[in-house]
MIDRENKE-122966 format. One line per 2 residues: number of its first residue (from 1); for each residue x, y, z of C-alpha. Coordinates in Angstrom, 3 decimals, m for minus. Layout:
REM MIDRENKE-122966
NUM = X/Y/Z | ... .
This chain:
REM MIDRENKE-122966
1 = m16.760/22.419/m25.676 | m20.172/22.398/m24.096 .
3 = m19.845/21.940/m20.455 | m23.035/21.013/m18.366 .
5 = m23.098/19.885/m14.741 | m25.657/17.124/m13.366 .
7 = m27.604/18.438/m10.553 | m27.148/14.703/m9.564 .
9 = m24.020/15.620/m7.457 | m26.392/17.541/m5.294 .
11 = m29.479/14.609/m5.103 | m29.879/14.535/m1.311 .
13 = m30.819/18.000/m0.820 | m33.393/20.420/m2.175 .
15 = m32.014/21.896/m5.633 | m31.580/25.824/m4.405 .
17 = m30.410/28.998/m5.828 | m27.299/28.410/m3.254 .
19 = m26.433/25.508/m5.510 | m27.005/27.034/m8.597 .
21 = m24.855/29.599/m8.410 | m22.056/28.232/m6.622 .
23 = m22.567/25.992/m10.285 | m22.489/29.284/m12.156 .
25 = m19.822/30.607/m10.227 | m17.375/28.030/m11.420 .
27 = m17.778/28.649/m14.815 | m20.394/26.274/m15.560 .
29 = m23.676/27.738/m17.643 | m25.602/24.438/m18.195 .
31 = m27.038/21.889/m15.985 | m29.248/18.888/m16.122 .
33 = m31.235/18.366/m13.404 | m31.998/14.859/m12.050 .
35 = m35.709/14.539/m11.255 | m36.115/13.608/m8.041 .
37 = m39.012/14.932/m5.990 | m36.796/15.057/m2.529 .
39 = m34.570/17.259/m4.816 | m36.480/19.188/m7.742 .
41 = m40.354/18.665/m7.586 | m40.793/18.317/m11.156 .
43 = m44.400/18.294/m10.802 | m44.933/21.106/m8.962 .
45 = m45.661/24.119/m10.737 | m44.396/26.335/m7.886 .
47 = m40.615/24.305/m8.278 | m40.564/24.736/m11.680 .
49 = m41.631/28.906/m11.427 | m38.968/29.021/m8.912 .
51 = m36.264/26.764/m10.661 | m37.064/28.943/m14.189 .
53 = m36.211/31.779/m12.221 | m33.190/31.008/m10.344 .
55 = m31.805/29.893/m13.920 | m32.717/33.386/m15.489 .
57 = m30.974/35.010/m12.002 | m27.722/33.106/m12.724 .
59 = m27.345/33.090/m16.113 | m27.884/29.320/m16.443 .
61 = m29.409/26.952/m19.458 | m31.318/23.817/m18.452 .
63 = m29.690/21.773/m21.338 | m31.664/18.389/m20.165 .
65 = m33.394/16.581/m17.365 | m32.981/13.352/m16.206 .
67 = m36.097/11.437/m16.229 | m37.164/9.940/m12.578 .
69 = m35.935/6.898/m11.956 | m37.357/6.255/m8.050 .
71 = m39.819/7.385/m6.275 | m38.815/8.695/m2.823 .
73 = m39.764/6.622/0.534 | m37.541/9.280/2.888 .
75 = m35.690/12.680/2.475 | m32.847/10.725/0.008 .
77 = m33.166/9.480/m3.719 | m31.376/6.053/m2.539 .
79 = m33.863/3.083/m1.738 | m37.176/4.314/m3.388 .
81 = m39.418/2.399/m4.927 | m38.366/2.111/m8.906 .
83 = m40.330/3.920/m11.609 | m39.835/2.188/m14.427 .
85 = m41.274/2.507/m18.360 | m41.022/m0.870/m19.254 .
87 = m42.456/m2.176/m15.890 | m44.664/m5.827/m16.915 .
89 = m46.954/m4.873/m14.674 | m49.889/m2.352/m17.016 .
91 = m51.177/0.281/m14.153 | m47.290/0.451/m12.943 .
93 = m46.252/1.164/m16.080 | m48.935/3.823/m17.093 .
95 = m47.836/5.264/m13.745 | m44.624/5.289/m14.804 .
97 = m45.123/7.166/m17.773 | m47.212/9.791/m16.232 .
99 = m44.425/10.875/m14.105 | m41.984/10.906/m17.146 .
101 = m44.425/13.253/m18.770 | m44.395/15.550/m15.617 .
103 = m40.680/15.897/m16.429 | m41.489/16.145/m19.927 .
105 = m44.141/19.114/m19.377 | m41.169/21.432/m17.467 .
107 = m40.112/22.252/m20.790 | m43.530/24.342/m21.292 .
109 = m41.736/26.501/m18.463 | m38.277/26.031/m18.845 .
111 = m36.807/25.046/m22.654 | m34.454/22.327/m22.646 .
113 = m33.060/19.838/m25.255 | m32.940/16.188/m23.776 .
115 = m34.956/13.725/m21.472 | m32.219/11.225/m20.276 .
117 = m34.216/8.213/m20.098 | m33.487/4.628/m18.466 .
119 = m35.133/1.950/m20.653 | m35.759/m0.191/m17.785 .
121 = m34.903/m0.739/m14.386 | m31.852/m2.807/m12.431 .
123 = m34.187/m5.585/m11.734 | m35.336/m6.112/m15.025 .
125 = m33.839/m8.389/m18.035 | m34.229/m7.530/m21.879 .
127 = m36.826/m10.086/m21.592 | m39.559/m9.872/m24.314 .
129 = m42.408/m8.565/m22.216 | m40.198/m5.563/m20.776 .
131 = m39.286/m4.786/m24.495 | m42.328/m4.409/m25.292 .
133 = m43.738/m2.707/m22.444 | m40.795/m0.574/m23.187 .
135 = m42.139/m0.124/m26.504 | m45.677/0.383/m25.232 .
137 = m44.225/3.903/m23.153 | m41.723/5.225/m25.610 .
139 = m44.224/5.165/m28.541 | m46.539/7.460/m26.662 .
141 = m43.689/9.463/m24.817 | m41.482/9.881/m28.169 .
143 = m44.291/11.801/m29.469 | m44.863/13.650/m25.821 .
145 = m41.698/15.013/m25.943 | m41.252/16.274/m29.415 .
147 = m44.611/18.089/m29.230 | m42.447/20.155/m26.620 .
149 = m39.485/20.457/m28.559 | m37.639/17.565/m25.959 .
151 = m36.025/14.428/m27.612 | m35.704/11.434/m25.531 .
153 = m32.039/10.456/m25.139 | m31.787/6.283/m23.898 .
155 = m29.080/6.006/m21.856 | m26.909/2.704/m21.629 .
157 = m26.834/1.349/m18.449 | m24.718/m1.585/m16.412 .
159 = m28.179/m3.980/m16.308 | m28.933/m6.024/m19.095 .
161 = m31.985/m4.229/m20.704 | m30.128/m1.150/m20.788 .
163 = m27.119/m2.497/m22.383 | m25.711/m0.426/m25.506 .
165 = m26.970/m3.292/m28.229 | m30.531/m3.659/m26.118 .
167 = m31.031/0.102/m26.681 | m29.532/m0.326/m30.492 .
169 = m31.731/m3.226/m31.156 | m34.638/m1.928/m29.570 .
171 = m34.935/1.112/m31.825 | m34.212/m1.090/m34.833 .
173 = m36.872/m3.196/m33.942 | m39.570/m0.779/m32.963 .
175 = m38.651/1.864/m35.598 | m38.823/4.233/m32.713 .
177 = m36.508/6.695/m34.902 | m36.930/9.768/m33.227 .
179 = m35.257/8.468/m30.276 | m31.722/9.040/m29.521 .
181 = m28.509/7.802/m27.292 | m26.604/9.292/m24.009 .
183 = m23.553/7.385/m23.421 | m22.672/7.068/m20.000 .
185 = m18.961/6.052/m20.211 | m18.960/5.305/m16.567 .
187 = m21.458/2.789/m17.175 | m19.779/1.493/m20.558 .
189 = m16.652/0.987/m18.377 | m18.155/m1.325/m16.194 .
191 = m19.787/m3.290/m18.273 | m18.039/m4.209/m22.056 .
193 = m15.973/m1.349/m22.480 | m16.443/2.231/m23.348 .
195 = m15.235/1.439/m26.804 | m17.671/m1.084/m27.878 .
197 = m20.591/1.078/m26.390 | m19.593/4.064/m28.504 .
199 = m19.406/2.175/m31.482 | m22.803/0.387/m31.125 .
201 = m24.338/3.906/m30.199 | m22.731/6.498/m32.669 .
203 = m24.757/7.444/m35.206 | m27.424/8.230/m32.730 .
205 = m25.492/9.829/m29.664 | m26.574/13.271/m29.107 .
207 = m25.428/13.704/m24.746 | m23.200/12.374/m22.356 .
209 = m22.521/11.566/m18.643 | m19.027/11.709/m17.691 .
211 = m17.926/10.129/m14.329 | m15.003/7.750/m13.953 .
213 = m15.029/4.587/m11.584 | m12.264/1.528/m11.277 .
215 = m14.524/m0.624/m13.555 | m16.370/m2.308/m10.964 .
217 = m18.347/m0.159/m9.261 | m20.817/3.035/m9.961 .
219 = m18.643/5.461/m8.388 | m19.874/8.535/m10.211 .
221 = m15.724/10.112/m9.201 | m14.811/12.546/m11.217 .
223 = m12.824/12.482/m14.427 | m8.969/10.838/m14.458 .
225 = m9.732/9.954/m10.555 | m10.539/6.305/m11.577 .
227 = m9.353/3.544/m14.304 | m11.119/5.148/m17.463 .
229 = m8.381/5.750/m20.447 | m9.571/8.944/m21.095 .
231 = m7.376/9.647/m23.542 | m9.060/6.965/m25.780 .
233 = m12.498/7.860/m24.759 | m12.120/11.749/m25.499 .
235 = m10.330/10.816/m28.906 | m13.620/8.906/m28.970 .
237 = m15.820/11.957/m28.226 | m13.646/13.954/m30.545 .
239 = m14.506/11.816/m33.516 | m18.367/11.291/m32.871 .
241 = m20.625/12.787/m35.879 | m21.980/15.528/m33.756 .
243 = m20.602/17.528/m31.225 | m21.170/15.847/m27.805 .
245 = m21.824/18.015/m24.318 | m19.940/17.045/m21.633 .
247 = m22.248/16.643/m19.032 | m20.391/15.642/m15.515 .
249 = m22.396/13.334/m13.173 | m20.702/13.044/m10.235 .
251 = m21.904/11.266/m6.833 | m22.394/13.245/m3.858 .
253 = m20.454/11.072/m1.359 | m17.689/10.654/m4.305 .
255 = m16.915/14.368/m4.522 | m16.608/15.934/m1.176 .
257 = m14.300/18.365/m1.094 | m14.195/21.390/m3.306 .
259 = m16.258/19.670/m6.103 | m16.894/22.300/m8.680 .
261 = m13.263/23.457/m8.277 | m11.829/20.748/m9.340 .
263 = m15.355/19.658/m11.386 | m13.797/23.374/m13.325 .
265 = m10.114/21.431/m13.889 | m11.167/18.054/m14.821 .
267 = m13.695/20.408/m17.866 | m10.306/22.391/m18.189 .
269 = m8.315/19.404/m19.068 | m10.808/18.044/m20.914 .
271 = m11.322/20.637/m23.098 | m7.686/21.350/m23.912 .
273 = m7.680/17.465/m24.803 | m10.549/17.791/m27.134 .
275 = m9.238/20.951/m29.039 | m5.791/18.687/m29.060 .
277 = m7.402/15.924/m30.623 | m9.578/17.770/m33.018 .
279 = m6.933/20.203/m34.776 | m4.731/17.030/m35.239 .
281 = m7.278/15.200/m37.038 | m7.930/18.567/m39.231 .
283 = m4.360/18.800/m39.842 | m4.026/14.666/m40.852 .
């Protein structure tokens, strides 16, 4: 099992070398960072020297990055202004899509795999004009990204233009086919069911995000702390036509004490789950 831990968890502060291996220390090789400029200046080329060497220092592998999704107004990613792709409005939308190709261009540094990408933001509908706005950004950026060996993963999301069939139907109507999924089963459980999401996403899941919640809230807690059945949604995982990461978003003020400890059990358990559910299946 691929394990990869979020940098999310750590959001408020400035990404470090502390951080990273206190990551790599708990048996953790892979992380995603969240790009946040607060926390990882992903357009600074003196950040990304720095981050490219803390990784080789630790032993780590950027796996993916998760594309900006606010632009900071104070030291904190909560309560920034929203940088969005499918924005209705044309200059804040080109500007949006300039800073997703600053994430992008960190892989000319530092190799990685996947953009995690938000189609839209939490104000926004799957009205017609953000679709295609949508459409307007991902054309250019889908090509962006695999020029640097990055695909972009959409991930579903608990507003309405990021719902699993949005995303579906979006690359169905667009013919954007070198895009691909990340399902967020903390979102899915809030809104329709993990279940439903996986099925509408399969055949194009390629990442995860793995937090639990009590289905009404974006907790971000870790794994079998909320309401999630996990044993359905690793059988799930176990059954999906590639192999999926686990990639563990967790919340800073949901994880306070001893995080990557028990972040190390809850991949543990996991794991042992998944190897469960796979040799039965080989065996059946």
């Amino acid at each position: 099992m691929e394990r990869v831990f979020s940098t999310y968890r750590y959001v408020g502060q400035p990404l470090s070398s502390v951080v990273l291996g206190a990551i790599r220390e708990a048996g953790i090789s892979k992380i995603e960072v969240f790009c946040s400029g607060a926390h990882f200046d992903y357009g600074s080329a003196e950040a990304v020297r720095d981050l490219a060497g803390w990784l080789e220092e630790r032993g780590l592998e950027l796996h993916s990055m998760h594309s900006p999704t606010q632009r900071n107004t104070g030291g904190r990613h909560e309560g920034g202004l929203p940088i969005s792709i499918s924005d209705g409005e044309r200059v804040r939308r080109l500007d949006a899509v300039d800073e997703v190709k600053r994430a992008i261009d960190v892989a000319e540094r530092i190799p990685f795999k996947y953009l995690v990408q938000h189609l839209g933001s939490s104000r926004q509908s799957s009205d017609a004009r953000f679709i295609d706005a949508a459409f307007n950004s991902l054309e250019h950026l889908a090509i962006f990204a695999k020029q640097r060996g990055v695909t972009i993963a959409l991930e579903n999301t608990t507003h309405e233009i990021g719902a699993p069939l949005t995303l579906v139907n979006f690359i169905k109507e667009t013919h954007l086919n070198d895009l691909r999924f990340c399902l967020d089963v903390g979102h899915a459980h809030i809104e329709g069911g993990i279940a439903a999401a996986f099925e509408a996403m399969r055949e194009r899941l390629v990442t995860t995000h793995i937090h639990d919640n009590h289905g009404d809230e974006d907790e971000h807690l870790l794994p079998f702390e909320g309401t999630i059945d996990w044993d359905a949604t690793l059988q799930m995982i176990a059954e999906a036509p590639v192999a999926l990461p686990i990639v563990m978003e967790l919340k800073e003020h949901a994880t306070q004490t001893d995080v990557l400890g028990r972040a190390r059990a809850a991949f543990d358990r996991m794991e042992n789950e998944l190897e469960s559910k796979r040799a039965r299946a080989a065996r059946s």
